[in-house]
Structures are given as C-alpha cells and as structure tokens.
C-alpha positions as CSV (number, residue, x, y, z in Angstrom):
1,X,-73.3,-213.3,-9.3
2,X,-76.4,-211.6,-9.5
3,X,-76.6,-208.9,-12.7
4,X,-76.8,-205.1,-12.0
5,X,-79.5,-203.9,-14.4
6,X,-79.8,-200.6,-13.2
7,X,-75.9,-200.1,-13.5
8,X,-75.7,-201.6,-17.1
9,X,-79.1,-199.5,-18.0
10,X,-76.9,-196.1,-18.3
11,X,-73.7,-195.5,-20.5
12,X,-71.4,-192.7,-18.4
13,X,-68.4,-190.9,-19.1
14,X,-66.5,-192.1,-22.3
15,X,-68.9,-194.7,-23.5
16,X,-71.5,-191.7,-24.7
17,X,-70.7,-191.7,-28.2
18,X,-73.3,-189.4,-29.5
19,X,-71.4,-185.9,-30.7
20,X,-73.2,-183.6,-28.5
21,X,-75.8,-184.1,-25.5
22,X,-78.1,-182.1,-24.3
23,X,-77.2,-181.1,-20.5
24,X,-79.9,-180.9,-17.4
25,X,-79.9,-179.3,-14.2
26,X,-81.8,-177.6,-11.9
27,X,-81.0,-174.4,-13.8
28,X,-82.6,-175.9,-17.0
29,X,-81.0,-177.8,-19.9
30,X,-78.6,-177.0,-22.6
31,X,-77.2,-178.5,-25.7
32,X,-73.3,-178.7,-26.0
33,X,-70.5,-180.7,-27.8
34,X,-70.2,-184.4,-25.4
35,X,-66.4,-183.1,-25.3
36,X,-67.5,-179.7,-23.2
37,X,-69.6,-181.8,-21.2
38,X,-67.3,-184.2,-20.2
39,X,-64.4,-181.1,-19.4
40,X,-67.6,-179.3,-17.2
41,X,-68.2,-182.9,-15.3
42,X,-64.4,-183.8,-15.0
43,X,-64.0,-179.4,-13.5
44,X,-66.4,-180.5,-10.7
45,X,-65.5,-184.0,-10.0
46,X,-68.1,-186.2,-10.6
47,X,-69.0,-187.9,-13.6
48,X,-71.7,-187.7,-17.0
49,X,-74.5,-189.7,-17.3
50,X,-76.2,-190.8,-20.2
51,X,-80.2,-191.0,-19.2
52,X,-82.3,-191.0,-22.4
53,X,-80.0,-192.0,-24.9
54,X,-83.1,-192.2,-27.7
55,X,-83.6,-188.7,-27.3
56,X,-82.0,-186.4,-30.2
57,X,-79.0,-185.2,-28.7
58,X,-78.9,-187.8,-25.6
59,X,-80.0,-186.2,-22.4
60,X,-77.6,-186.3,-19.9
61,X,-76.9,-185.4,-16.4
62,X,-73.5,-184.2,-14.4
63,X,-73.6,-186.3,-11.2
64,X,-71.7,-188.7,-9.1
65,X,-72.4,-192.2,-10.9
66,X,-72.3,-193.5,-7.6
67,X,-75.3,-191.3,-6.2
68,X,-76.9,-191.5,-9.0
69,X,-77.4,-194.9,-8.9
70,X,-78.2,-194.6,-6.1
71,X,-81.0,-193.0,-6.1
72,X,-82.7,-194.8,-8.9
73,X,-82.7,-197.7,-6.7
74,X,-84.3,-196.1,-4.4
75,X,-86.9,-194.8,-6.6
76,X,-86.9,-198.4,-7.7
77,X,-87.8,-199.6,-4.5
78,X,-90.6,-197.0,-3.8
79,X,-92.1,-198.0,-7.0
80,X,-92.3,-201.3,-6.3
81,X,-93.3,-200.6,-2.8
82,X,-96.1,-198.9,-3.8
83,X,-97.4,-201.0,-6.4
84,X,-101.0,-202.1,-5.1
85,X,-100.8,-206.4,-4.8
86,X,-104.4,-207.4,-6.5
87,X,-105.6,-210.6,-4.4
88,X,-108.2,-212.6,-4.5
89,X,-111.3,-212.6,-1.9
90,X,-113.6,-215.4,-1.9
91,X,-117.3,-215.4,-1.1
92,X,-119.3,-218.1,-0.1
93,X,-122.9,-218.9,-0.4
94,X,-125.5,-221.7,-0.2
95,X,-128.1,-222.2,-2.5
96,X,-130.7,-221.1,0.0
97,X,-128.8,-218.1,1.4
98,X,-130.7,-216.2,3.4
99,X,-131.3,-212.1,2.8
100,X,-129.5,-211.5,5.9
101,X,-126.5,-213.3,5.0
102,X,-126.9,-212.2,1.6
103,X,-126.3,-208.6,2.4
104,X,-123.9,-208.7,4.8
105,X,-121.3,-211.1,2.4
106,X,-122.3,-208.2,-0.3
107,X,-121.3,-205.4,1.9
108,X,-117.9,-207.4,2.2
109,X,-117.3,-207.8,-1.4
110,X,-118.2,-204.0,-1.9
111,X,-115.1,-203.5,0.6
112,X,-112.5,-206.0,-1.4
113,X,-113.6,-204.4,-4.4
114,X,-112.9,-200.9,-3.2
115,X,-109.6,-201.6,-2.0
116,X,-108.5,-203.3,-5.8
117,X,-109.2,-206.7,-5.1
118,X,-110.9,-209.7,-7.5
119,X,-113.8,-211.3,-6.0
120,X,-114.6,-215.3,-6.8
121,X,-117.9,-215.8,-5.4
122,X,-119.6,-219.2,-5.4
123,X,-122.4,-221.6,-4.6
124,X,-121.6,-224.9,-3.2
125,X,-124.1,-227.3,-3.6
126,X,-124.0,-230.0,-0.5
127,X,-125.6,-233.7,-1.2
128,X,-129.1,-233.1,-3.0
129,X,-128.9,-229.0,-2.6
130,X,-127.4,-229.4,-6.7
131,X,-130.8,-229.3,-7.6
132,X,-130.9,-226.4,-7.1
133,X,-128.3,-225.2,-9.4
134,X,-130.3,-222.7,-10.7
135,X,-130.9,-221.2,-8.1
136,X,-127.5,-220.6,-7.4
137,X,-127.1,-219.3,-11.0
138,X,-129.8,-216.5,-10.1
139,X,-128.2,-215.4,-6.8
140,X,-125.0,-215.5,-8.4
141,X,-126.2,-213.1,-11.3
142,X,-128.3,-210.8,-8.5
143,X,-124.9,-210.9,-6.8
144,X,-123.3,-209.3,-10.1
145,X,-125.9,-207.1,-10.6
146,X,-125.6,-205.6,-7.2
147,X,-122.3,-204.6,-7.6
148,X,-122.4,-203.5,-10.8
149,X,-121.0,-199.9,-9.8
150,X,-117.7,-201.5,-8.1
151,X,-117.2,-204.3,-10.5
152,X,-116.9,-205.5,-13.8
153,X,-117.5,-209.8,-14.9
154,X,-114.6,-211.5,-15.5
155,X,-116.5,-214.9,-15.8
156,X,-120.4,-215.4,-15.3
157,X,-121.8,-218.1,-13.0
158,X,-120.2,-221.5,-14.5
159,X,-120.6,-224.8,-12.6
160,X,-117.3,-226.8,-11.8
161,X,-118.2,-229.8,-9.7
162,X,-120.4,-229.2,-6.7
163,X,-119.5,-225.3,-6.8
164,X,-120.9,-222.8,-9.3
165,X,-117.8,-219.5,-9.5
166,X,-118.4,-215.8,-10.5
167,X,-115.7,-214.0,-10.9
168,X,-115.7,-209.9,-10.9
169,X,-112.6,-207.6,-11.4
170,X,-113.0,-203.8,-9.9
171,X,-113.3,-201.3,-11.7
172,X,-110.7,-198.3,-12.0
173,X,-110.9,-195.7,-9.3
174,X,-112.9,-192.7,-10.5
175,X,-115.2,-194.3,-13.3
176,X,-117.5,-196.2,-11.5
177,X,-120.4,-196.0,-13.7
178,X,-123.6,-195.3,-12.4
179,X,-126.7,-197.8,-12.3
180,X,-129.6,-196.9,-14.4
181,X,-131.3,-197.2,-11.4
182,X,-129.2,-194.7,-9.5
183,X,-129.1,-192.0,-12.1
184,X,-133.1,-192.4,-12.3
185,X,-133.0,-191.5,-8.1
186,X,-130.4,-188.9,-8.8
187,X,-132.7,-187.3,-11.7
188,X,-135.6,-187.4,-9.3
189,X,-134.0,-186.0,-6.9
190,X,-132.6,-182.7,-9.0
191,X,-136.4,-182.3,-10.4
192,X,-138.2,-182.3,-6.9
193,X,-135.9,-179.6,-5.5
194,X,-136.3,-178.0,-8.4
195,X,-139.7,-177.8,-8.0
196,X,-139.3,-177.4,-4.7
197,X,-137.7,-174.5,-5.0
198,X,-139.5,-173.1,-7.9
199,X,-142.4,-173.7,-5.2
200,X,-140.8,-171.5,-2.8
201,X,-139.9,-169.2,-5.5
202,X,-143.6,-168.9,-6.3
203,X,-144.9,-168.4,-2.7
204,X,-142.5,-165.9,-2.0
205,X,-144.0,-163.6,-4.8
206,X,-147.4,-163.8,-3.7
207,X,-146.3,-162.6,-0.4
208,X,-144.3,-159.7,-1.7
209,X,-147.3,-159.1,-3.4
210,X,-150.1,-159.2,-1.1
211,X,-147.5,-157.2,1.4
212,X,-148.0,-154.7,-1.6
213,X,-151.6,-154.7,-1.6
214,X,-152.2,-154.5,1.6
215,X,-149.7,-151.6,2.1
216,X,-151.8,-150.0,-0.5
217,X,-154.8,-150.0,1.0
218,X,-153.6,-148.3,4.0
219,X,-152.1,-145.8,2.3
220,X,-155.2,-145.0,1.0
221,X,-157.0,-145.1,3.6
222,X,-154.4,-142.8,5.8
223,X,-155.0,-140.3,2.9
224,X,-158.6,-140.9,3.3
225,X,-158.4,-139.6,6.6
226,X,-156.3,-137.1,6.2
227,X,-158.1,-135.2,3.6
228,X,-161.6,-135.7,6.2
C-alpha cells in the first residue's frame, strides 16, 4: 500500500500537543490556548490543523482535514507541473564546418539555451578528419565563446574517442552577463548620441542666435527710417 506523505506530514485535532497555537484565517491570526481552539473548530464542524509545527506557538488552521488535504495535493501537483524539465540538446559539427552551417546550428543552441536546456556540442572526427583534432578544439572554444551571454562551461572541449564534447549549462534568467564586446557597442552607442545630441544642442543656439542678430538689425534699421 502506497504511503500518504502529505496526510502523515500534518498532526490534527488531538495529536497537537503544544499548549497554545497560534490561529490563521482570512481575518488574520491569533494566539490562544490549543483547548479554545479545538472547542472554536469542534463549534463549526470541521477540524484543526497543525501546519508549521516549528513555529513558537504552532500555526494552525480551522478547516475540514479532508479539504485541506486536499488542496495541498493539488498545489502539489501544480508545483510539480510546473517544474521546468532541463534536457539535453545536442549539436553536431565536422571538423571543417562551414560558416553557414556554423551559424545556423549556433542560432539553434541560442534557442535550447533560452528555453533552460544543456547543450553537448561535439566534433566527430570521420577516418583521417582526427587530424584535425585541433581544429575541432578551436571551433569548439569559438562555439563557447559565442554564446557566452546564454551559457556558462560545464566541461571544455575534451576528446572521447573519435568525438571531441563541450558541454554548456544556461545561465539564470535575468543575469545574462554582457560581452565585453557588447558593453564596448553599447558605450559607443550612448557617446555618439550624446554627441549627437550635444551637436544639435549646439546648432540650435547659433540659430537662436543669429535669428537674434538678424532681428536686430532690422530693428535698427526700421528706426533708421523712421527717424528720416
């Protein structure tokens, strides 16, 4: 017979021992003798559970044990449901792989990586092609260098018979680091719009100011004309 750990995980009713509990609901949480709270759960029919016994008192709630039980199940199953399953995506290259091909199996490991997956990438080495083991090692280390925003090396490029294996792990959601190369384009970026702008800034005064002069002189020379 299969073990209810979820039902065995919570004491209820007369096997809470502590000598008072504190009480919640959805109007808040008080502390009270276990006595009175057993007397307030009995009043209304259902039953009290013990759910942090470590706590000092022991939290405890006034339910139906049954419903209760219920819905931590549930909330079991959600959990579990939602619990992301990390596989693992292989990519495959020749020692001679092409740019072409290069790129388009690095814009598929940039997708497993994204959606949580471990990427094992090798080179496998057909007949004579182990000769050129090291150039596998290079385009296995350009490989891990190219992702080095989405990923993080579990194991550099390590020859195991006729294949040579990377494997990368991706890294958590919202700390991709930036390349050093990316934060210089970024940087570059900020400081020609700035100057851009400081530019337009600039141009925009000389205009205002020449407007000025200009306006000047044909005040004066409206005054000029007036006083003839």
């Amino acid at each position: 017979m299969k073990k209810d750990n979820v039902k065995n995980q919570y004491r209820v009713n007369g096997q809470i021992h502590a000598r008072e509990v504190r009480v919640v609901s959805d109007n808040g949480a008080e502390v009270m003798p276990t006595r009175q709270a057993l007397d307030l759960a009995r009043q209304q029919g259902v039953d009290l559970v013990e759910i942090s016994p470590n706590a000092q008192p022991p939290v405890c709630r006034i339910i139906d044990y049954s419903k209760f039980l219920y819905q931590q199940k549930k909330r079991q199953k959600e959990m579990k449901q939602k619990q992301v399953k990390v596989e693992v995506k292989e990519i495959r290259f020749g020692p001679q792989t092409d740019d072409h091909d290069y790129q388009f199996k690095l814009k598929h490991a940039k997708e497993f990586l994204d959606e949580g997956n471990k990427v094992r990438a090798y080179v496998f080495f057909r007949g004579r092609s182990i000769l050129f083991k090291e150039q596998g090692e290079v385009l296995l280390l350009r490989f891990a260098n190219d992702l080095e925003e989405y990923a993080k090396v579990e194991q550099l490029p390590k020859l195991e018979g006729k294949k040579m294996f990377l494997f990368l792990a991706p890294k958590k959601v919202g700390v991709t680091k930036q390349s050093q190369q990316k934060r210089d384009r970024l940087a570059a970026e900020a400081a020609a719009q700035e100057a851009a702008k400081a530019q337009k800034d600039e141009d925009a005064g000389k205009n205002g100011l020449l407007a000025n002069a200009k306006g000047g002189d044909a005040l004066k020379k409206l005054v000029g004309e007036t006083a003839d």
